[in-house]
C-alpha positions in Angstrom: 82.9 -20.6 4.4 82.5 -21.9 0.8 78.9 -21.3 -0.3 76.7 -24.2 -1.5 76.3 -23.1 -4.6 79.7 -22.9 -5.4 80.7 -26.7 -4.3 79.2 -28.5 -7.6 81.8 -26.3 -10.1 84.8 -27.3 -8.0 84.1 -30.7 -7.8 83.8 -30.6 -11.5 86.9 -28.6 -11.5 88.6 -31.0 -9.3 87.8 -33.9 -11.5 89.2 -32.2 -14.7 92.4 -32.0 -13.0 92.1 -35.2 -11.9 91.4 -36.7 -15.2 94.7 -34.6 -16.7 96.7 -35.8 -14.4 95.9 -39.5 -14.8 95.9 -39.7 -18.6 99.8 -40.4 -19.0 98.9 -43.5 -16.6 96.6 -45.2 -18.8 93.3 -45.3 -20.1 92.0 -48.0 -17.6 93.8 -46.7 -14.9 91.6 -43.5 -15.9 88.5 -44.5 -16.2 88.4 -46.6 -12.8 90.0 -43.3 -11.2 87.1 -41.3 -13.0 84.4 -43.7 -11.6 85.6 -44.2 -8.1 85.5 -40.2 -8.1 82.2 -39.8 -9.4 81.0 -42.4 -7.1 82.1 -40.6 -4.2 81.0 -37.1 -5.4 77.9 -39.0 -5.7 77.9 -40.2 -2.8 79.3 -37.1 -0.7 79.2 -33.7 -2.2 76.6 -33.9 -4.5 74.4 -35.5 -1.6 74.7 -33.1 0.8 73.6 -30.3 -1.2 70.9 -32.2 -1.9 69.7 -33.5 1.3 70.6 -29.2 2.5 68.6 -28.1 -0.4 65.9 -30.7 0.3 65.8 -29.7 4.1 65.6 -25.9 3.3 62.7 -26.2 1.0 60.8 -28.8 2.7 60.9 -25.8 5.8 59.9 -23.2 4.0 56.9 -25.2 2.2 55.9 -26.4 6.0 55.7 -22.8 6.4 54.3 -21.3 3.2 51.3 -24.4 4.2 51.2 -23.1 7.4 50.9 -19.3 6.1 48.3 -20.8 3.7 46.3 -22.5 6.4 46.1 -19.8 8.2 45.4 -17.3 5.4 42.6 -19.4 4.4 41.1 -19.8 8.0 41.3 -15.7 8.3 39.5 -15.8 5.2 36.9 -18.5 6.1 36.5 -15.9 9.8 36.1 -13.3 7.1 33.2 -14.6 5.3 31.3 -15.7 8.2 31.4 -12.2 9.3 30.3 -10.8 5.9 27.8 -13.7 5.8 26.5 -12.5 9.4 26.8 -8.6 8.0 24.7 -8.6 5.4 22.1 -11.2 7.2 21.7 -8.7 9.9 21.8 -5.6 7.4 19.1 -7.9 5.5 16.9 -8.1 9.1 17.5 -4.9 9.4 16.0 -3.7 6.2 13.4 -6.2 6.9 12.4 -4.6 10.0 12.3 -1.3 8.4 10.2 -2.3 5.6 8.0 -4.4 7.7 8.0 -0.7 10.2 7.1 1.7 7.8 4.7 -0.4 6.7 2.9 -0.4 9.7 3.2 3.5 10.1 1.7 3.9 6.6 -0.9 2.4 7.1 -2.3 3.8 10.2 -4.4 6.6 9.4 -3.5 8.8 12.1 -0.6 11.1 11.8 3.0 9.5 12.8 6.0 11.6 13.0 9.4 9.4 14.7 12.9 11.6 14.8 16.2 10.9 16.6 18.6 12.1 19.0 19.5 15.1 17.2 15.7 16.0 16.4 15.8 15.1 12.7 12.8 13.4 11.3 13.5 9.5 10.4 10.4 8.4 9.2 6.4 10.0 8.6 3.6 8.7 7.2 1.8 10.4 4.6 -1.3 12.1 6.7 1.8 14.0 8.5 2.9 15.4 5.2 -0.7 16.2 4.4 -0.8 18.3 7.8 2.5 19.8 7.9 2.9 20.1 3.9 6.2 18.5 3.7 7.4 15.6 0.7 8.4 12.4 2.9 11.2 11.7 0.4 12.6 14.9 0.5 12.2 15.3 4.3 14.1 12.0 5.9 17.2 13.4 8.3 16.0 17.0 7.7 15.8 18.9 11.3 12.2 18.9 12.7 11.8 22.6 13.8 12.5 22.8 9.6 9.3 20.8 8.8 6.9 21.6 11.7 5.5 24.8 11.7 3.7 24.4 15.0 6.1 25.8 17.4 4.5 24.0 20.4 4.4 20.8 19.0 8.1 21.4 18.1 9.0 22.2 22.0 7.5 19.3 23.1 9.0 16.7 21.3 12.2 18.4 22.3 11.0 18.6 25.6 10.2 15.1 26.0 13.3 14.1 24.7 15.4 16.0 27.3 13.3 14.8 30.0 13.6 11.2 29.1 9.7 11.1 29.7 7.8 7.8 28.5 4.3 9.1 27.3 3.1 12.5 27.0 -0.5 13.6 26.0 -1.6 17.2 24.7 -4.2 18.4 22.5 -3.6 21.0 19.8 -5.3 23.0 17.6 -4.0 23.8 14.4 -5.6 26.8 12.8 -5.8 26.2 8.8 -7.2 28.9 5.9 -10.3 26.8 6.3 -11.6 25.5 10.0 -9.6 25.2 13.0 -8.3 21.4 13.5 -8.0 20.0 17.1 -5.6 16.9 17.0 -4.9 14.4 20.3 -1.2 14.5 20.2 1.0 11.4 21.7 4.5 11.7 22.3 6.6 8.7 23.2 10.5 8.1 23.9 12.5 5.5 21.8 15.0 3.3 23.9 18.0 1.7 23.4 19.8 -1.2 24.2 21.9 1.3 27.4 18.3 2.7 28.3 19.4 6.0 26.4 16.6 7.8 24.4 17.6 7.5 21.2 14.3 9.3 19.1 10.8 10.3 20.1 7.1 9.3 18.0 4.9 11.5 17.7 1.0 10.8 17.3 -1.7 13.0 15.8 -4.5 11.5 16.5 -7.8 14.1 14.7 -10.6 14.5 17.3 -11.9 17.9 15.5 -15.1 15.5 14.4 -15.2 14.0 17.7 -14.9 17.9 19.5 -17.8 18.9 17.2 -20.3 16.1 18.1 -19.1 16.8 21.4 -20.5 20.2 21.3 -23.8 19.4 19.0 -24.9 17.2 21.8 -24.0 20.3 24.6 -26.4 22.3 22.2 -28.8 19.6 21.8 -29.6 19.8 25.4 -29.6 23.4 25.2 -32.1 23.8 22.8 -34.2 20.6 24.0 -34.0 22.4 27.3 -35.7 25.4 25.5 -37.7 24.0 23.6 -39.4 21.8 26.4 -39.2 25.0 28.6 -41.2 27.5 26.6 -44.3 25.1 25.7 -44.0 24.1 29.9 -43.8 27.6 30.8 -46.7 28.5 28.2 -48.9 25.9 29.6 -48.2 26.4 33.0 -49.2 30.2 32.9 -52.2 30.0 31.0 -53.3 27.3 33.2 -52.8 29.4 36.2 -54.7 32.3 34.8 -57.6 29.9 34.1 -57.7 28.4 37.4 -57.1 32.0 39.3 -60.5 33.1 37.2 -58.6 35.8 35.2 -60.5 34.9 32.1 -63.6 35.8 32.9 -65.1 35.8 29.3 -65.5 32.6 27.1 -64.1 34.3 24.2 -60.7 34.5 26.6 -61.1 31.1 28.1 -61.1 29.9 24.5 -58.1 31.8 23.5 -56.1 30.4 26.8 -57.4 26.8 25.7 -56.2 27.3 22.2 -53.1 28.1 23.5 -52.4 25.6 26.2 -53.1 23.0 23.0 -51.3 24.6 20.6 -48.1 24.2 23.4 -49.1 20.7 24.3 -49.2 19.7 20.8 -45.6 21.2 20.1 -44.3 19.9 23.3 -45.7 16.3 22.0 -44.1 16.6 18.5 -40.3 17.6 20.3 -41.2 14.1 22.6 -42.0 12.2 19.3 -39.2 13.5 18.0 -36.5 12.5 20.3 -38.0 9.4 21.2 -38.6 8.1 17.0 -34.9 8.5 16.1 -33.8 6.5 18.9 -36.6 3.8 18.1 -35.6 3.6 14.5 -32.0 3.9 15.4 -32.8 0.7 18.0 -34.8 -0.8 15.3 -37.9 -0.9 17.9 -40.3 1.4 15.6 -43.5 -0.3 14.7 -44.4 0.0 11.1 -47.1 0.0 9.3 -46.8 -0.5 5.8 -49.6 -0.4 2.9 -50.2 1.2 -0.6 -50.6 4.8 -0.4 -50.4 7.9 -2.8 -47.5 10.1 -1.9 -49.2 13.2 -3.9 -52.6 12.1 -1.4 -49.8 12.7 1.4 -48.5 15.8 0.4 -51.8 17.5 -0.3 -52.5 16.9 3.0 -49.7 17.9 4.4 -49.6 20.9 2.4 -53.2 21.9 4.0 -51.8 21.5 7.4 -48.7 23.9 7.0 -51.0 26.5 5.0 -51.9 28.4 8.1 -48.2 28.6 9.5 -46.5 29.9 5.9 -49.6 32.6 5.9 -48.5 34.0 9.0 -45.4 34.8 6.9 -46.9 35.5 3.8 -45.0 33.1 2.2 -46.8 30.9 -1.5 -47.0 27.5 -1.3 -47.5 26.1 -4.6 -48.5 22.3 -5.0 -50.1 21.7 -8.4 -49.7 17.5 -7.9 -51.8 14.7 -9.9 -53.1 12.5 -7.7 -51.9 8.6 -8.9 -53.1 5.9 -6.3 -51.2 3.5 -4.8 -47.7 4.8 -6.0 -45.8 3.1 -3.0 -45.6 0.7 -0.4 -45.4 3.0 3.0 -46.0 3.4 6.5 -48.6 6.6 5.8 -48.1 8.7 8.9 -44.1 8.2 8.7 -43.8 9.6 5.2 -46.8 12.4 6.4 -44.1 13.3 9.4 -41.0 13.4 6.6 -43.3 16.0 4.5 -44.9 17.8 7.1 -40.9 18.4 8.5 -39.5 19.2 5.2 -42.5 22.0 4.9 -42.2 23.5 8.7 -38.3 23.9 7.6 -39.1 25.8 4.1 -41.5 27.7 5.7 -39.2 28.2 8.9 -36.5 29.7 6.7 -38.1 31.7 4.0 -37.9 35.2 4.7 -41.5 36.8 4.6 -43.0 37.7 1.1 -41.2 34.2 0.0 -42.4 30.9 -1.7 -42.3 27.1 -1.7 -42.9 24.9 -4.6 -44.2 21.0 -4.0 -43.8 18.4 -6.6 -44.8 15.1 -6.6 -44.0 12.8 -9.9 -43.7 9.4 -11.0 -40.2 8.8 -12.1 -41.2 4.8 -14.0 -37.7 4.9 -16.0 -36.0 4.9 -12.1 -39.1 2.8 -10.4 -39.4 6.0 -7.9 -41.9 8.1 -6.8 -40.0 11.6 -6.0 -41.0 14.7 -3.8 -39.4 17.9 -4.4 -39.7 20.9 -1.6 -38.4 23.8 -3.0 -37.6 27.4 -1.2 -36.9 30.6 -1.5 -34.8 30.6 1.9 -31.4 31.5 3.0 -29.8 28.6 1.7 -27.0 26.6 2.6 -23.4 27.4 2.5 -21.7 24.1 0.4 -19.4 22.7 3.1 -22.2 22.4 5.4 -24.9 20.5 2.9 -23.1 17.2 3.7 -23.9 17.6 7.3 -27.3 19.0 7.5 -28.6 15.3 8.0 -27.0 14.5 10.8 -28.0 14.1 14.3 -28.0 17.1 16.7 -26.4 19.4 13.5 -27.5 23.0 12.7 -26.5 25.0 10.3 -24.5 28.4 12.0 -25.4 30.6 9.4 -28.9 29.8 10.1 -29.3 29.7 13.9 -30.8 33.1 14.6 -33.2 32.2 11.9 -35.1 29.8 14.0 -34.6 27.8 16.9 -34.2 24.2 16.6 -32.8 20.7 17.9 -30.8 19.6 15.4 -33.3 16.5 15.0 -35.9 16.7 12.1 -33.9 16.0 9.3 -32.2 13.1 10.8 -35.6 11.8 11.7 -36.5 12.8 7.6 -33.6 10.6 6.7 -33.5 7.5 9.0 -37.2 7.1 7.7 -37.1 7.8 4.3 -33.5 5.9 4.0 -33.7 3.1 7.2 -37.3 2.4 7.0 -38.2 2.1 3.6 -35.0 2.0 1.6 -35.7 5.6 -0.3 -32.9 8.2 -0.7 -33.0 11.5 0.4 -31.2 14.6 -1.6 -30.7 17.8 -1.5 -29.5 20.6 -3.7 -28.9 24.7 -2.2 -27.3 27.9 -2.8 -26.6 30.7 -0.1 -29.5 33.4 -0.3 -31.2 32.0 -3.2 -32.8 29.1 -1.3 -32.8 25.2 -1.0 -34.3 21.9 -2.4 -35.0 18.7 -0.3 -36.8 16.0 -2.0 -36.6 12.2 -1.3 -37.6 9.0 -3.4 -39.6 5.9 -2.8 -39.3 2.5 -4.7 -42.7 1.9 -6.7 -44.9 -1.0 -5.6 -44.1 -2.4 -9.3 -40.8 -2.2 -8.4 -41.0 -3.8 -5.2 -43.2 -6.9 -6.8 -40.5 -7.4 -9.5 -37.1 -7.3 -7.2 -39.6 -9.8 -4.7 -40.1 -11.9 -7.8 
């Protein structure tokens, strides 16, 4: 079969011959020859390749726009996909964002790992604890980072065992003080109900532990402390109604006594019952113009006695200025009297205690200053010695106490009349506890 492409030279070929072979007859017989040939290779050869040719590529662009159609809807599929990809990878980074946000700020320690135990995200109070970088630690093995074996077993632990919540406490020893933490572990789910990570929750209840145990202590020593005065009185009493003084020089000894333990027994009551007055805000006060150096003269008579039994110098060389503040007088009485007892209480024997009472106008204060010769205060306990219930250890077989008079010293100065209370100590060289009190100038000018 003759190929397409090879018709159009033969007809041409044809028609030379033709044309030589019609010349001897004539150029007119020629030329109509010529035309009626063209005419039908016009109208026959020539248009069937065409309409063949035509046909071929009308297919083949039916199919390249078909091809194209559906090249362009694969690629239309293609970048909804992408679209939907990087939306979703978009959420995702979203939720991630808006996740570790919320774990960074919660104070507490947060610690979340996956599957295979390796740490996915912290906050920065769990790097604090365990002393790891966050940056550096992300999909680094947990048992790598946490050096608290146990804690370590039971994430693992409640990972195997699919268990929802688990609570333990731990303590964490440190170069310093022991830390107890509350420590929640909880399982992360998947879609399939598969655990797919664990969260871990540190939750610091060392402060919480310590109150905890000032208060058991509180009770102790209130227990004591109403004990002794009770079994004093209670004693001496008997003696005096069984007749076994028998002379008025003993009588008045046991008498002595019984008030001396009465009077105690009355201050502890006071005690308790004016910090939770002031801390209620039902304490009555009495406010008027009064001399703080009057005060601590006075005060400094009444504690005379007890410091001599010690042989301990109290030294208050004070000029007397009237009506330096505006005060209730026997609050401000009970704040000197208790800073006094405690100097006195620990100052070895032989020791002293300075008293100084100034008017500081550049500040608008009046300012007492008690200074010791005592033990003194180790510095990562001075920060606590005002608060309720809280003893110094070093200083508990020192003297006996209930943790309250220095709280009550600083709800009154502080609460009452808006002083401030300081003070300043060094272990075995003694301490210094002082507090301040606005002037009445002071008061009249902020009221103006």
């Amino acid at each position: 079969m003759i190929k397409k492409y090879y018709l159009f030279p033969i007809a041409v070929g044809l028609l030379g011959l033709i044309a030589v072979l019609t010349i001897p007859l004539g150029g007119a017989y020629w030329a109509r020859t010529m035309l009626c040939i063209l005419v039908a290779a016009a109208a026959g050869v020539i248009a069937w390749y065409l309409y063949i040719e035509n046909k071929t590529l009308l297919a083949q662009f039916e199919s390249l726009k078909n091809d194209f159609k559906a090249q362009r809807e694969k690629a239309s599929q293609s970048n909804r996909e992408t679209k939907d990809m990087r939306l979703q990878v978009q959420l995702l980074k979203r939720q991630k964002r808006n996740t570790e946000a919320i774990i960074y700020s919660i104070s507490d320690a947060v610690i979340v790992t996956d599957a295979s135990d390796r740490l996915l995200m912290a906050n920065e109070p769990a790097g604090e604890i365990f002393g790891f970088k966050l940056e550096q630690a992300t999909l680094k093995p947990i048992d790598e980072l946490v050096t608290k074996n146990e804690l370590v077993k039971l994430i693992k632990s409640s990972r195997s065992s699919r268990v929802r919540h688990v609570k333990h406490e731990l303590v964490f020893e440190s170069a310093e003080t022991p830390s107890t933490y509350n420590c929640t572990i909880s399982c992360i789910y998947d879609d399939d109900n598969e655990v797919c990570g664990v969260v871990v929750v540190l939750h610091d209840i060392t402060r919480e532990k310590e109150i905890s145990q000032m208060k058991n202590d509180f009770v102790s020593h209130v227990s004591h402390e109403l004990k002794t005065p009770l079994a004093s009185i209670t004693a001496y009493s008997e003696m005096l109604v069984d007749g076994e003084a028998n002379d008025e020089k003993t009588r008045n000894e046991f008498y002595s006594i019984i008030q001396n333990q009465a009077q105690r027994l009355n201050r502890l009551i006071e005690d308790i019952l004016n910090v939770s007055r002031i801390e209620s805000g039902l304490i009555k006060v009495n406010k008027e113009s009064v001399s703080t150096a009057l005060i601590v003269r006075d005060a400094v008579q009444m504690i005379k006695s007890y410091a001599a039994e010690k042989e301990i110098t109290v030294d208050a060389q004070t000029a007397i200025v009237f009506d330096q503040v505006n005060a209730d007088k026997d609050m401000i009485s009970q704040v000197v009297i208790n800073l006094l007892s405690n100097a006195v209480k620990y100052t070895p024997n032989g020791g002293k205690i300075t008293v100084n009472s100034e008017v500081d106008e550049s500040e608008g204060v009046a300012r007492v200053t008690i200074t010791d010769t005592g033990v003194g205060i180790p510095a990562d306990e001075i920060s606590h010695v005002f608060e309720k219930f809280y003893r110094v250890k070093a200083n508990n077989k020192c003297a006996k106490g209930t943790g309250l008079g220095l709280n009550l010293v600083k709800q009154i100065v502080e609460k009452v009349h808006q002083g401030r209370i300081f003070v300043t100590s060094e272990v075995g060289k003694g301490s210094s506890f002082g507090f301040e009190l606005p002037l009445v100038s002071a008061e009249k000018v902020m009221a103006k």
